[in-house]
C-alpha positions as CSV (number, residue, x, y, z in Angstrom):
1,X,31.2,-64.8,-42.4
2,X,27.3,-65.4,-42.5
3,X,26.3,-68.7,-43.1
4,X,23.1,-69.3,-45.2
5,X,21.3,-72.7,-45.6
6,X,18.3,-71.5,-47.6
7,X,16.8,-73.5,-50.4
8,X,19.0,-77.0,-49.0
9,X,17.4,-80.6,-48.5
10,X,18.6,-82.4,-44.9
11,X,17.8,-85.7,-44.0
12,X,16.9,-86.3,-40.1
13,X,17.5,-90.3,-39.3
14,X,16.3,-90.6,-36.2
15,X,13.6,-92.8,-34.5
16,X,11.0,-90.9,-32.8
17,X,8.5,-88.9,-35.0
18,X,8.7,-86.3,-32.2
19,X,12.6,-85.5,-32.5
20,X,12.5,-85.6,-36.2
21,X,9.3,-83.0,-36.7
22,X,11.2,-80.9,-34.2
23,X,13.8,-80.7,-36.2
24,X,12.2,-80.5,-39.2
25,X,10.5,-77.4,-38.1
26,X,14.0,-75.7,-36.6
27,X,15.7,-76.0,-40.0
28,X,12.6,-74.9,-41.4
29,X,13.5,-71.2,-39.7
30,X,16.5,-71.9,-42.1
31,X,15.1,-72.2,-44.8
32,X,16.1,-75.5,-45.6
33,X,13.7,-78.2,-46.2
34,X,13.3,-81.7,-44.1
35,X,12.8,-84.6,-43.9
36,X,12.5,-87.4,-41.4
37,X,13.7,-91.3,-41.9
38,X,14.3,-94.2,-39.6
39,X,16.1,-96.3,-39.5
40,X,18.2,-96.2,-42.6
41,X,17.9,-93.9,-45.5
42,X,16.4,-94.6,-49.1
43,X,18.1,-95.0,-52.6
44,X,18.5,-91.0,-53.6
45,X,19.1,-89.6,-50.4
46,X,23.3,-89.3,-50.7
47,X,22.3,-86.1,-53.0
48,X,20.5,-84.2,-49.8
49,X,22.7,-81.2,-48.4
50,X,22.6,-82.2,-45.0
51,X,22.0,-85.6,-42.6
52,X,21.1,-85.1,-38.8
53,X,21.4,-88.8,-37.3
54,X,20.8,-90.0,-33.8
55,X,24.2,-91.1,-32.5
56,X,22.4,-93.3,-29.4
57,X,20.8,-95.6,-31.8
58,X,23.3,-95.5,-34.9
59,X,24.5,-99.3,-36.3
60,X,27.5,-100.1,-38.5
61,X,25.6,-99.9,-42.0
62,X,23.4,-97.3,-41.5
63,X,25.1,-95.5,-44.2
64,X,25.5,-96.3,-48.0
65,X,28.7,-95.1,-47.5
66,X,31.9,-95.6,-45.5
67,X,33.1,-94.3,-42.3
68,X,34.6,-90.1,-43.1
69,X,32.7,-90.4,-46.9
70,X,29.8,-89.4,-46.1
71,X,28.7,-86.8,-49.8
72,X,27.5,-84.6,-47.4
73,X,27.9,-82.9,-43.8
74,X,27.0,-85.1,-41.1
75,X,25.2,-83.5,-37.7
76,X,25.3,-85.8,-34.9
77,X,22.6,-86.1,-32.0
78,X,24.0,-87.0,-28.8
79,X,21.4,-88.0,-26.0
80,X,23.4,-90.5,-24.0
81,X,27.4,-89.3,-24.1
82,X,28.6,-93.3,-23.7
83,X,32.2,-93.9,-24.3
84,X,30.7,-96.7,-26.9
85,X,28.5,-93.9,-28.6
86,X,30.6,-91.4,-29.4
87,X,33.4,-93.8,-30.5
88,X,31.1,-95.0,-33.1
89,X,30.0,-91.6,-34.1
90,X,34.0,-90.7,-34.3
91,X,34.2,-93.5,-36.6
92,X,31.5,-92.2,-39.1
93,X,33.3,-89.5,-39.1
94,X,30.4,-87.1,-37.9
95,X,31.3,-83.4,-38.6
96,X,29.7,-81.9,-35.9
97,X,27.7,-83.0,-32.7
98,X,24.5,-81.5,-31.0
99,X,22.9,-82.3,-27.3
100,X,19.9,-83.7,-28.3
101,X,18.0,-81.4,-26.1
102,X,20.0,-78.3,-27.5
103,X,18.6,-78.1,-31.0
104,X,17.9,-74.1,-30.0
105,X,22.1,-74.3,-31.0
106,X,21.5,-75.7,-34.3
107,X,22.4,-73.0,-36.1
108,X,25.9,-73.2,-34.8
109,X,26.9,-76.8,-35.2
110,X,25.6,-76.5,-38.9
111,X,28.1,-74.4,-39.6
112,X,30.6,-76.2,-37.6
113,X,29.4,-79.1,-39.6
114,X,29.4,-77.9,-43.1
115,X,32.8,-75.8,-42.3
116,X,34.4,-79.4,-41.4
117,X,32.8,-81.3,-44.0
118,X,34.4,-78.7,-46.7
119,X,37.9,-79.2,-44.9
120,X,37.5,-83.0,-45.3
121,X,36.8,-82.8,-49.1
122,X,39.8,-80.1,-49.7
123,X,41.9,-82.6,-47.9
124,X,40.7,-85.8,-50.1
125,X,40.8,-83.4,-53.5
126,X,44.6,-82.7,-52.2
127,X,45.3,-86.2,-51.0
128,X,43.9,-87.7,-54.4
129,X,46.0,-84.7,-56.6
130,X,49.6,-85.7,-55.2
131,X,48.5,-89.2,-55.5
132,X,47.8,-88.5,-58.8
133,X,51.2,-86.7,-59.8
134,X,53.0,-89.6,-58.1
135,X,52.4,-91.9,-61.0
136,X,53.6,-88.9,-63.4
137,X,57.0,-89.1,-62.0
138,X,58.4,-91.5,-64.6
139,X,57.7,-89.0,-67.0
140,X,58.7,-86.2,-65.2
141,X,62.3,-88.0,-65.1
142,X,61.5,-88.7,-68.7
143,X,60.6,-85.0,-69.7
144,X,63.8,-83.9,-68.3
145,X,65.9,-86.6,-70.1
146,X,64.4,-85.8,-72.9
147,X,65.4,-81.8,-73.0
148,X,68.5,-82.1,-71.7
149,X,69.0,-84.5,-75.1
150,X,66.8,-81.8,-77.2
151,X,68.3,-78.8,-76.0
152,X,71.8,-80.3,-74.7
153,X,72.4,-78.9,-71.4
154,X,72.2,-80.0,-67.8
155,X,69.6,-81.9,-65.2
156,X,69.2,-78.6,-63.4
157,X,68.4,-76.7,-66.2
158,X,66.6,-79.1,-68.0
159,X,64.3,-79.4,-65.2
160,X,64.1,-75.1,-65.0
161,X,63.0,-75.1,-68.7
162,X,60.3,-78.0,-67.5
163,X,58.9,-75.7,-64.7
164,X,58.7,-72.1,-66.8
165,X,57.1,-74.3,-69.6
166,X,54.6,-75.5,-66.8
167,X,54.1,-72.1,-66.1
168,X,53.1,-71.0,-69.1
169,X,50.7,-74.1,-69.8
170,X,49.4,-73.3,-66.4
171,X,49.2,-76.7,-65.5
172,X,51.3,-79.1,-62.4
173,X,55.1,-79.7,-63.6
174,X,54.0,-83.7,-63.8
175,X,51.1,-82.8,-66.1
176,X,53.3,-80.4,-68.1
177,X,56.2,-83.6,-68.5
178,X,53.4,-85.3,-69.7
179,X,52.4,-82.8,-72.4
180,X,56.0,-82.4,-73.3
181,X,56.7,-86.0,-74.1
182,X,53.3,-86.5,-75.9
183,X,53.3,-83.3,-78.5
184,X,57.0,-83.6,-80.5
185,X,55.8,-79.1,-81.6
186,X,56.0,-78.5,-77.8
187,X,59.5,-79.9,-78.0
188,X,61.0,-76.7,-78.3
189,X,59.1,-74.5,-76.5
190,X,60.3,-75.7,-72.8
């Protein structure tokens, strides 16, 4: 798969003006346009595409965000690999890390970075989904009540009449409960 990065904003918090216009011009050969803050960013900047940030001189509430939030993939520079360091990088949840004098091999921990950062938010969209359904189990065991009363047959069947009419909604079995017990014409169609 070829990665492309062209046309994307990234956000390099780091503070010397020598590291960040060095970076700068390597995601330049990218195509993606940069630039350089220290030592916090500025109101707006959650919607950039990427953030490169200096792990040796990171602080607890450098972020607008929480530790593993971050809106977009994070790129760590390591100069100094001290246990204390990397923890807190570990604890940002940092997507990908980069020697700081490697940046030549900055192509490949942006894809790293972006790859993981797109794993994370599948896992949170999934995690927040069944969440979600959870609280749509009442009805689920309401649903099924309510066509075994309707139709007059079993729990097992009931709940097989449930499940083909959440097929043909096309929507989860808790969401298709749901639409059962709050539209008396779909009644008779599960």
């Amino acid at each position: 798969m070829t990665y492309s990065f062209a046309g994307m904003k990234a956000l390099v918090l780091h503070p010397s003006a020598e590291v960040r216009d060095g970076l700068e011009q390597r995601l330049a050969t990218f195509g993606v346009r940069a630039e350089g803050r220290w030592p916090e960013l500025v109101p707006g900047d959650e919607s950039a595409d990427l953030l490169v940030v200096d792990i040796d001189r990171g602080e607890n509430g450098q972020f607008p965000w929480g530790g593993g939030a971050a809106p977009m993939p994070v790129v760590g520079l390591i100069g100094s690999e001290t246990p204390g360091r990397l923890q807190w990088a570990i604890d940002q949840g940092l997507d990908a890390f980069l020697p700081q004098g490697a940046t030549a091999k900055l192509y490949s921990a942006l894809v790293l970075g972006f790859a993981r950062h797109a794993e994370r938010a599948e896992i949170r969209r999934r995690e927040a989904e069944a969440g979600r359904r959870a609280t749509l189990r009442l009805e689920l065991v309401q649903a099924v009540i309510a066509v075994m009363r309707d139709e007059g047959i079993g729990e097992a069947q009931a709940l097989k009449q449930l499940r083909a009419f959440a097929m043909v909604e096309r929507v989860a079995l808790e969401d298709a409960a749901r639409l059962y017990l709050s539209d008396v014409t779909k009644r008779g169609q599960a």
